[in-house]
Structure formats: structure tokens, C-alpha cells
ChimeraX commands (.cxc) that place a marker at each C-alpha (Angstrom):
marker #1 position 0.68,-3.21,-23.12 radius 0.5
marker #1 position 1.29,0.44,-21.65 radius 0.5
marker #1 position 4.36,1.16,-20.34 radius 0.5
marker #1 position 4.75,4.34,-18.01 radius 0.5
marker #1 position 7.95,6.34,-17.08 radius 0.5
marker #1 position 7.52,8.63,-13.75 radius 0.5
marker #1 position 9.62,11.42,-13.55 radius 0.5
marker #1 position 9.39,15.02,-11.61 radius 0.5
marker #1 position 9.56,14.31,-8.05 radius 0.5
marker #1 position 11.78,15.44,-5.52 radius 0.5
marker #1 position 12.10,17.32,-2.38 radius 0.5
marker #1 position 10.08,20.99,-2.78 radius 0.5
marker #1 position 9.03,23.77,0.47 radius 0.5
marker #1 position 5.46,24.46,1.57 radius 0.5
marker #1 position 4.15,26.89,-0.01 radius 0.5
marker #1 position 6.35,25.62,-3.58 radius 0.5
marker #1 position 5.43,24.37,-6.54 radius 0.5
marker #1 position 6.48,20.69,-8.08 radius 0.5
marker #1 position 5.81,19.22,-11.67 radius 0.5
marker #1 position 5.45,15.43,-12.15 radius 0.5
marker #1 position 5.55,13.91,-15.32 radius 0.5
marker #1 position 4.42,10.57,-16.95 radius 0.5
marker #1 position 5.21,9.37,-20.20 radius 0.5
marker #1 position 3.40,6.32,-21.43 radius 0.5
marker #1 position 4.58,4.33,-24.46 radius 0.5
marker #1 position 3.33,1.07,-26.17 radius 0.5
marker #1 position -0.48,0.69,-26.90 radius 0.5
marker #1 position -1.52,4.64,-25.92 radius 0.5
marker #1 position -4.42,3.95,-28.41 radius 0.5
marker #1 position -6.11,2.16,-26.13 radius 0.5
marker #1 position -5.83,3.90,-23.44 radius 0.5
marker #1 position -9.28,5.00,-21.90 radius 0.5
marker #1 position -8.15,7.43,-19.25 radius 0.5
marker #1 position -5.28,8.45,-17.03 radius 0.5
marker #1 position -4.61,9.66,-13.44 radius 0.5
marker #1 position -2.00,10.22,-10.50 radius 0.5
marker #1 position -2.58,8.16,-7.31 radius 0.5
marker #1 position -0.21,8.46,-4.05 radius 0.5
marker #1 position 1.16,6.35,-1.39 radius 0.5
marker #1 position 2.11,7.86,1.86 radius 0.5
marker #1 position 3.83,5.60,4.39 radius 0.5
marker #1 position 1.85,3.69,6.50 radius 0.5
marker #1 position -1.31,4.26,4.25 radius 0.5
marker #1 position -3.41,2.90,1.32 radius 0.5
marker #1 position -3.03,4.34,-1.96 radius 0.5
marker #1 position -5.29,6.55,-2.91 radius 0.5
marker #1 position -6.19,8.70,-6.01 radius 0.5
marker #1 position -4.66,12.15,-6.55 radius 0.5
marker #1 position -6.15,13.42,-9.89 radius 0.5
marker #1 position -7.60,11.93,-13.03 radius 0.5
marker #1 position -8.17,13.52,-17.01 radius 0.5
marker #1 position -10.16,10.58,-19.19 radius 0.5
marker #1 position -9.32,10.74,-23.36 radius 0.5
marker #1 position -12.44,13.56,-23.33 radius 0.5
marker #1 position -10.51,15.50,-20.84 radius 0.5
marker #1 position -12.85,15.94,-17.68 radius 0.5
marker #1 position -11.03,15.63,-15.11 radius 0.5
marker #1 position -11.48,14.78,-11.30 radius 0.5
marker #1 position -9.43,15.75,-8.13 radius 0.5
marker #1 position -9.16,14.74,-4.42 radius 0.5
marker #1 position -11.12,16.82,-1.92 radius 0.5
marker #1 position -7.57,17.41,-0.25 radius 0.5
marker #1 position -5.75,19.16,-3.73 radius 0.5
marker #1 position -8.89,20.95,-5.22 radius 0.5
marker #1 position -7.29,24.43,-6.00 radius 0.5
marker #1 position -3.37,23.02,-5.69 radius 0.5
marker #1 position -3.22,20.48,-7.89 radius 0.5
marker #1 position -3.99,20.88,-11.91 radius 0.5
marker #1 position -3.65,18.01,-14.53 radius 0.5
marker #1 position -2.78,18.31,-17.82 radius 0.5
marker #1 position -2.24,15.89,-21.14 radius 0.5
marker #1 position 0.09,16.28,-24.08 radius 0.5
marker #1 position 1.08,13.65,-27.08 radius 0.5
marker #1 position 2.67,13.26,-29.77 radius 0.5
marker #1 position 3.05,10.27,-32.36 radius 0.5
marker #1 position 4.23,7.64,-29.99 radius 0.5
marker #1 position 3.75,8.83,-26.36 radius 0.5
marker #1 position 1.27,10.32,-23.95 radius 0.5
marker #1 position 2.46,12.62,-21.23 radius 0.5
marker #1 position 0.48,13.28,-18.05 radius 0.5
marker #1 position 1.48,15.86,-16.00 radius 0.5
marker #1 position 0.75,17.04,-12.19 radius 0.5
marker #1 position 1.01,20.42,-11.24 radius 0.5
marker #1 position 1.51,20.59,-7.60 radius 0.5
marker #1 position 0.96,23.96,-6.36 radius 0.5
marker #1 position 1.18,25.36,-3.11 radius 0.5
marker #1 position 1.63,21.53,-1.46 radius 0.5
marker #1 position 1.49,20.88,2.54 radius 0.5
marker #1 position 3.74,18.22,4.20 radius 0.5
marker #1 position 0.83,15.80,4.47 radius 0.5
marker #1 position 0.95,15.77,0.10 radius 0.5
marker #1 position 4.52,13.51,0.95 radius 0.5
marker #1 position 4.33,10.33,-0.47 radius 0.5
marker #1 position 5.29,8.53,-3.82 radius 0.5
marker #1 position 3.14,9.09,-6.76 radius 0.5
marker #1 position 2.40,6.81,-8.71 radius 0.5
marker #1 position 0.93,7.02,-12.86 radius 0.5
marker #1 position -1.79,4.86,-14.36 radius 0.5
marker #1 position -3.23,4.30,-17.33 radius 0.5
marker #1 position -6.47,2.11,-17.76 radius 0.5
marker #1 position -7.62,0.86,-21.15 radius 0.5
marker #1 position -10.47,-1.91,-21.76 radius 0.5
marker #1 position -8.78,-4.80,-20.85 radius 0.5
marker #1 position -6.36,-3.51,-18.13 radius 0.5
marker #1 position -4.92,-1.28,-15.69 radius 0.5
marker #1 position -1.10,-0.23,-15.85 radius 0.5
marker #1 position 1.30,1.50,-13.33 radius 0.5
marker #1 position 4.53,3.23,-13.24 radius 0.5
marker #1 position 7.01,2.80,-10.81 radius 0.5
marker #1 position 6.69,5.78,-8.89 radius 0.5
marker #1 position 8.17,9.03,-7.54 radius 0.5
marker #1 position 8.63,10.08,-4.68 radius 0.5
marker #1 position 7.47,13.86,-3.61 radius 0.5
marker #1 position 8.63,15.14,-0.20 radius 0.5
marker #1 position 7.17,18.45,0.92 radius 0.5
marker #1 position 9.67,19.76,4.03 radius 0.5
marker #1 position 11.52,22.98,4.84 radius 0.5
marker link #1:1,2 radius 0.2
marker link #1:2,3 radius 0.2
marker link #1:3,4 radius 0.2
marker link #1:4,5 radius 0.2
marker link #1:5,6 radius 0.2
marker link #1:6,7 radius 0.2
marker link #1:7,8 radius 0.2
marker link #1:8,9 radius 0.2
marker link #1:9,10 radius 0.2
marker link #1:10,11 radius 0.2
marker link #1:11,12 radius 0.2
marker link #1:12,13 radius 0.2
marker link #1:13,14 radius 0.2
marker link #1:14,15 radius 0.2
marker link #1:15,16 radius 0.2
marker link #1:16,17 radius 0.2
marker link #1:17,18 radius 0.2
marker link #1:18,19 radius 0.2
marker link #1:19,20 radius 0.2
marker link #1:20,21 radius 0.2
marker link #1:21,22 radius 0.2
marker link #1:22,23 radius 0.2
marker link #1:23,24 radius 0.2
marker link #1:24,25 radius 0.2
marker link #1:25,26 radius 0.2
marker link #1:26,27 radius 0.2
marker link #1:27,28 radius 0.2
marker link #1:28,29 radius 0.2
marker link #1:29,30 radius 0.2
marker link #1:30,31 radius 0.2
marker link #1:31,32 radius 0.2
marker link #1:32,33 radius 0.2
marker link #1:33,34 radius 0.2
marker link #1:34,35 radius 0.2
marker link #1:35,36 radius 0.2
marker link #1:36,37 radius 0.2
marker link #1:37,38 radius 0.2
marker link #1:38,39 radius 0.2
marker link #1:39,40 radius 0.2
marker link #1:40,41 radius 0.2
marker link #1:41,42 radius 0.2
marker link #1:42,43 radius 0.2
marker link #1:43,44 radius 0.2
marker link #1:44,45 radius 0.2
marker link #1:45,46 radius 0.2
marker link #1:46,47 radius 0.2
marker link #1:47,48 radius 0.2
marker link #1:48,49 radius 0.2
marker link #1:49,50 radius 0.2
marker link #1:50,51 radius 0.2
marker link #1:51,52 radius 0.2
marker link #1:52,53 radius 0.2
marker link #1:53,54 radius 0.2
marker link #1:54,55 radius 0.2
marker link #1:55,56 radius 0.2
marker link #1:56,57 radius 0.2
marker link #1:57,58 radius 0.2
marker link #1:58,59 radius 0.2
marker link #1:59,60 radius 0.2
marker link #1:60,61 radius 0.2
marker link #1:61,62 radius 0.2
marker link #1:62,63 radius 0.2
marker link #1:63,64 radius 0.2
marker link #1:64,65 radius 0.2
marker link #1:65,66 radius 0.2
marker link #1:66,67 radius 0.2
marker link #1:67,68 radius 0.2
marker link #1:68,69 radius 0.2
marker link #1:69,70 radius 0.2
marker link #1:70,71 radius 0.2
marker link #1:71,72 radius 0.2
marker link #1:72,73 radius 0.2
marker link #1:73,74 radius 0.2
marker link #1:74,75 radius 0.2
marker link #1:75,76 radius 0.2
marker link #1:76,77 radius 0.2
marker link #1:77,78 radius 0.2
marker link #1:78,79 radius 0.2
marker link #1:79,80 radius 0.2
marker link #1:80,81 radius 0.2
marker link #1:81,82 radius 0.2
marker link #1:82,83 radius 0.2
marker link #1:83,84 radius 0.2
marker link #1:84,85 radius 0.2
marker link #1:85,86 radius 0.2
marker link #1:86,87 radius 0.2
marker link #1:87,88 radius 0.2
marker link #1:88,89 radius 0.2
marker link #1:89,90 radius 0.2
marker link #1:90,91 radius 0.2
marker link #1:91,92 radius 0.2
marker link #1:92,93 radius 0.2
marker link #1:93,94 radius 0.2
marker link #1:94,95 radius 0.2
marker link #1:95,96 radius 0.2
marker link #1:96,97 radius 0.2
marker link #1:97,98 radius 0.2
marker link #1:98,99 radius 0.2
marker link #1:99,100 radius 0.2
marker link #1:100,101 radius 0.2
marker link #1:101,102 radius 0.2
marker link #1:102,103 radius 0.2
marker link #1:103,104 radius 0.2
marker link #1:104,105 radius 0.2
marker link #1:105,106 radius 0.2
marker link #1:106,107 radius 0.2
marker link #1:107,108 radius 0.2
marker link #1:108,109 radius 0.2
marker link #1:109,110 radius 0.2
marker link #1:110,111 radius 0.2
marker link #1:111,112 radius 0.2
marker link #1:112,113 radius 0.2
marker link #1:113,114 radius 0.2
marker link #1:114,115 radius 0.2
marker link #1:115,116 radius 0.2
marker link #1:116,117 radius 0.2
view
């Protein structure tokens, strides 16, 4: 089991910048890769960002050149970070953490990120 812990979000400008972090505890061994995913009212969730255990990482067309991922541990957690730069309004939504290993897929419970002047 992988247990993950959103934390970060928040109400931020256009034109700001916003931090989201995920800290996942339990069986990080395993874990194969990680990634952000969002949920904007009204619409399915989609992926945000991704970094596997080898780091290559993958983004969404819409936050190429916004949005950076990063990945830091230590003995008993992994933290996954999103580094929202420069976000629009249409980046509102709650973002959400996963964390996939062979036998599963896990999910934190989600923060929500509102971009509004």
C-alpha cells in the first residue's frame, strides 16, 4: 500500500506561481512512477505531469513551459512536487497525486488550485 498526502494548493493570480506537494508513505519501493492529474468541474480528469523512477518525465500539451516536476526522498517518503508557473484561469481545478506500482494504482485526496485575480 501507498499512501499519498496532497498539500500546496490554494488560491494564486495569473501570471503567479504555485507549488504543490505530495508525500507518499508506505511501500515507496514499489513504486514504478508518479504524476499529477486534475479535475476541473464539470470535466474528466485528466493528466497534468508525470516523472517515472528513471526520471523522464511527460507534460500536457496545455502546461509545456509552465509547469515543471520534480522528485525528492528520503528514508521513508517520496515527495513529488508541481511547479506551477505562470498558470491561466482554465489550470483551476483540484489536483490530484498518484503513484502506480506493479500491482496497483494509488491516489491522494486532492487539492484544490484556483487561478483568479
Amino acid at each position: 500500500q501507498v499512501q499519498l498526502v496532497e498539500s500546496g494548493g490554494g488560491l494564486v493570480q495569473p501570471g503567479g506561481s504555485l507549488r504543490l506537494s505530495c508525500a507518499a508513505s508506505g511501500s515507496i519501493f514499489s513504486i514504478l512512477d508518479m504524476g499529477w492529474h486534475r479535475q476541473a468541474p464539470g470535466k474528466q480528469r485528466e493528466l497534468v505531469a508525470s516523472m517515472t523512477n528513471g526520471g523522464r518525465t511527460n507534460f500536457a500539451d496545455s502546461v509545456k513551459g509552465r509547469f515543471t516536476i520534480s522528485r525528492d526522498n528520503d528514508k521513508n517518503t517520496v515527495y513529488l512536487y508541481l511547479q506551477m508557473n505562470s498558470p491561466k484561469p482554465e489550470d483551476t481545478a483540484v489536483y490530484y497525486c498518484d503513484a502506480r506500482n506493479m500491482w496497483s494504482e494509488y491516489w491522494g485526496q486532492g487539492t484544490q488550485v484556483t487561478v483568479s485575480s
